[in-house]
C-alpha positions as CSV (number, residue, x, y, z in Angstrom):
1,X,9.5,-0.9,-14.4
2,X,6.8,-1.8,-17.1
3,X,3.4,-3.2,-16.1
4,X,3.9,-6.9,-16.0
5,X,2.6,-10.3,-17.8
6,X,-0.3,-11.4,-16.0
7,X,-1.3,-15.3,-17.0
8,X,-3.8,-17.3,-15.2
9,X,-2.1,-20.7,-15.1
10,X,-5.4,-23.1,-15.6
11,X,-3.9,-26.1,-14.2
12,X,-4.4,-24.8,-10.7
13,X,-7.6,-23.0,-11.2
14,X,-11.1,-23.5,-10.7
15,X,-12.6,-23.4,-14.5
16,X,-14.7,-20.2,-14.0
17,X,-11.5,-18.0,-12.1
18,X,-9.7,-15.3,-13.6
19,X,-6.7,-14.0,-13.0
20,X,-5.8,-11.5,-10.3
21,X,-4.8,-8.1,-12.0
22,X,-1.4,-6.1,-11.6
23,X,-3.0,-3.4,-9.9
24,X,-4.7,-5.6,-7.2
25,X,-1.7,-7.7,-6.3
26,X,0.5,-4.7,-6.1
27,X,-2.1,-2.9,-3.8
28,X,-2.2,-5.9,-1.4
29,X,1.4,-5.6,-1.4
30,X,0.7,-2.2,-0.5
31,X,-0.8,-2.8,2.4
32,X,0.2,-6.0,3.9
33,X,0.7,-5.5,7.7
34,X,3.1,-8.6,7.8
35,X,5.2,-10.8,5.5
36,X,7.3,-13.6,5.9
37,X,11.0,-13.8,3.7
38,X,12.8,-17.1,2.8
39,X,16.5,-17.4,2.2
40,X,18.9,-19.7,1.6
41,X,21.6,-20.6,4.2
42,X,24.9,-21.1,3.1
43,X,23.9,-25.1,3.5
44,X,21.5,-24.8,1.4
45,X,18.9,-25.0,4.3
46,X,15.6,-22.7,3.8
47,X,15.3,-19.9,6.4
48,X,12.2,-18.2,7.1
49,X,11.1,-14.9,9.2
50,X,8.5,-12.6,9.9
51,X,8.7,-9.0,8.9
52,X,7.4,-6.0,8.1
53,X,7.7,-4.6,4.6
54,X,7.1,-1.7,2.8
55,X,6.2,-1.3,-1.5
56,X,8.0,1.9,-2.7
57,X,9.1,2.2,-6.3
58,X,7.5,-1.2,-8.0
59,X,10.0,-2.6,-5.6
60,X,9.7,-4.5,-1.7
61,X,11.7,-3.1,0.9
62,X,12.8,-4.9,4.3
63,X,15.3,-3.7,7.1
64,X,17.3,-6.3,9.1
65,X,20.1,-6.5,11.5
66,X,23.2,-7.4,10.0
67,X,23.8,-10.4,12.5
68,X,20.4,-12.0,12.0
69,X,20.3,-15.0,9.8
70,X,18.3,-13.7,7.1
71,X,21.5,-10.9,6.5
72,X,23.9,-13.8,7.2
73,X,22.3,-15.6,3.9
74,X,22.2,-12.7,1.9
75,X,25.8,-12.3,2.2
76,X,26.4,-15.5,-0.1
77,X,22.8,-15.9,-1.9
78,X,20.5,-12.8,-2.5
79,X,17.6,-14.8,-3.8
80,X,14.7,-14.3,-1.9
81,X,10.9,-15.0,-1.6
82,X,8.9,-12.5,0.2
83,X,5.2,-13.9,0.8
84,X,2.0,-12.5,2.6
85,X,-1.6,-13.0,2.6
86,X,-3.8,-14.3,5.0
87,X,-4.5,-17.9,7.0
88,X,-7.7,-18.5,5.5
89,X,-8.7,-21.4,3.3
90,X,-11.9,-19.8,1.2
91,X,-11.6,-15.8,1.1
92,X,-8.6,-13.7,0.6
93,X,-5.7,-13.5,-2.1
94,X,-1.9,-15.1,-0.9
95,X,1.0,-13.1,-3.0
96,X,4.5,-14.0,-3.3
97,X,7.2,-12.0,-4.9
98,X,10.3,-13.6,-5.8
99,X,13.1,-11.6,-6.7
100,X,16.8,-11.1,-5.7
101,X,17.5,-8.5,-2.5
102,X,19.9,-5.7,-3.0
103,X,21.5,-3.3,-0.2
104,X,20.0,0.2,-0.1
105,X,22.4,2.7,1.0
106,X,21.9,5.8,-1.0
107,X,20.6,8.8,1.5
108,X,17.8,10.2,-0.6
109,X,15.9,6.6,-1.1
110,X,16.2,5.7,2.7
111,X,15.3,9.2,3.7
112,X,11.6,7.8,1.2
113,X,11.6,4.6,2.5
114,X,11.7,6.0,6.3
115,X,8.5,7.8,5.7
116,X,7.1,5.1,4.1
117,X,7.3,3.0,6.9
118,X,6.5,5.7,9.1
119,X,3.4,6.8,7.5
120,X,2.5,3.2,6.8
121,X,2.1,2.6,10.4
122,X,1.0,5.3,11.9
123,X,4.4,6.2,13.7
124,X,4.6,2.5,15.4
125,X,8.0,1.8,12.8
126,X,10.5,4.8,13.0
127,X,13.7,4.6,11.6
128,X,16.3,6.9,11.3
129,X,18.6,7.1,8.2
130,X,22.2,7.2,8.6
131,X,25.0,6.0,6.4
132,X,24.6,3.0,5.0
133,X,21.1,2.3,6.5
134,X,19.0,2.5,9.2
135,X,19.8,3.7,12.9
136,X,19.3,0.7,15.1
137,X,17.1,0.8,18.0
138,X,19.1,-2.1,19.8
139,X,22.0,-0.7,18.6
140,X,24.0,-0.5,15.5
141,X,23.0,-0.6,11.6
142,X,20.0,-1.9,10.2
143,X,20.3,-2.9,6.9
144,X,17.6,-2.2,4.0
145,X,17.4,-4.1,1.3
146,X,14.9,-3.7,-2.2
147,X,13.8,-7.0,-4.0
148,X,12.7,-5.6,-7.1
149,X,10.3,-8.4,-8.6
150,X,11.0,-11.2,-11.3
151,X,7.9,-13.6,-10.5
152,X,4.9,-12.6,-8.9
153,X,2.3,-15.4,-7.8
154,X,-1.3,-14.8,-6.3
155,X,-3.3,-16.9,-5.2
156,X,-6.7,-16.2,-5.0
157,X,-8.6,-18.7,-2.6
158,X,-12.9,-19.3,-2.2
159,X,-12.8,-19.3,-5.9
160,X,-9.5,-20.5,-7.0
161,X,-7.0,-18.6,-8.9
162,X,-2.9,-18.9,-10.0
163,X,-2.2,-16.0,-11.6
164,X,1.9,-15.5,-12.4
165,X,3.2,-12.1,-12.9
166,X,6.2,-12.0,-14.9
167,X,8.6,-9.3,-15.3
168,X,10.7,-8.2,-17.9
């Protein structure tokens, strides 16, 4: 993936902002402890979750059961929005990547993405790769999914800032 288009969108910005740069948004990805996913029910009816994701190839990466609602949605409407930041009004930077999730089943990729979340934190998220995804610990498959980004927004706060990050 090349480095994307960075605008700051001036409309919603203080006068003296300036945009937040690829390589800080993608670090905040990065790190983010928690993010929250929106998709669409098959009503059309916004869903949103917590969760805990992890940034591995210039692409997000979340595991879910494949009874919980969020998998139920994806099985007739991939689009997604994955969003984190923080709850604060005047500090911090909000980021949300919106992009369409796709399954991730092959062995070598989930054998990366299991250490990712592993080493990310500190042993607290283990999974186990098995065929098709993840090894469940309530029982059964946990699915993975990569949303590899179309739009990325940040939203820098105290001083305000909209900076878009378009893909190719």
């Amino acid at each position: 993936m090349s480095e994307p288009v960075t605008q700051l969108d001036s409309r919603f910005s203080d006068p003296d902002s300036t945009a937040t740069d690829w390589a800080t948004t993608r670090a905040l990805l990065e790190s983010a402890q928690l993010s929250w996913i929106t998709t669409v029910r098959s009503d059309g009816r916004p869903h949103v979750t917590p969760l805990v994701m992890v940034w591995l190839d210039e692409a997000a990466h979340f595991c879910t059961g494949g009874e919980e609602q969020k998998a139920v949605n994806l099985r007739h409407n991939p689009n997604v929005i994955l969003t984190t930041g923080c709850s604060t009004h005047d500090r911090g930077i909000d980021v949300m990547v919106e992009g369409r999730a796709t399954r991730v089943t092959d062995p070598p990729t989930l054998d990366r993405l299991a250490a990712v979340w592993r080493s990310k934190w500190e042993g607290q998220w283990e999974f186990e790769p098995v065929e098709g995804g993840f090894d469940s610990e309530q029982g059964g498959l946990g699915l993975v999914y990569r949303v590899v980004p179309e739009k990325v927004l940040a939203f820098g706060k105290g001083n305000f800032s909209h900076t878009r990050h378009l893909f190719d």
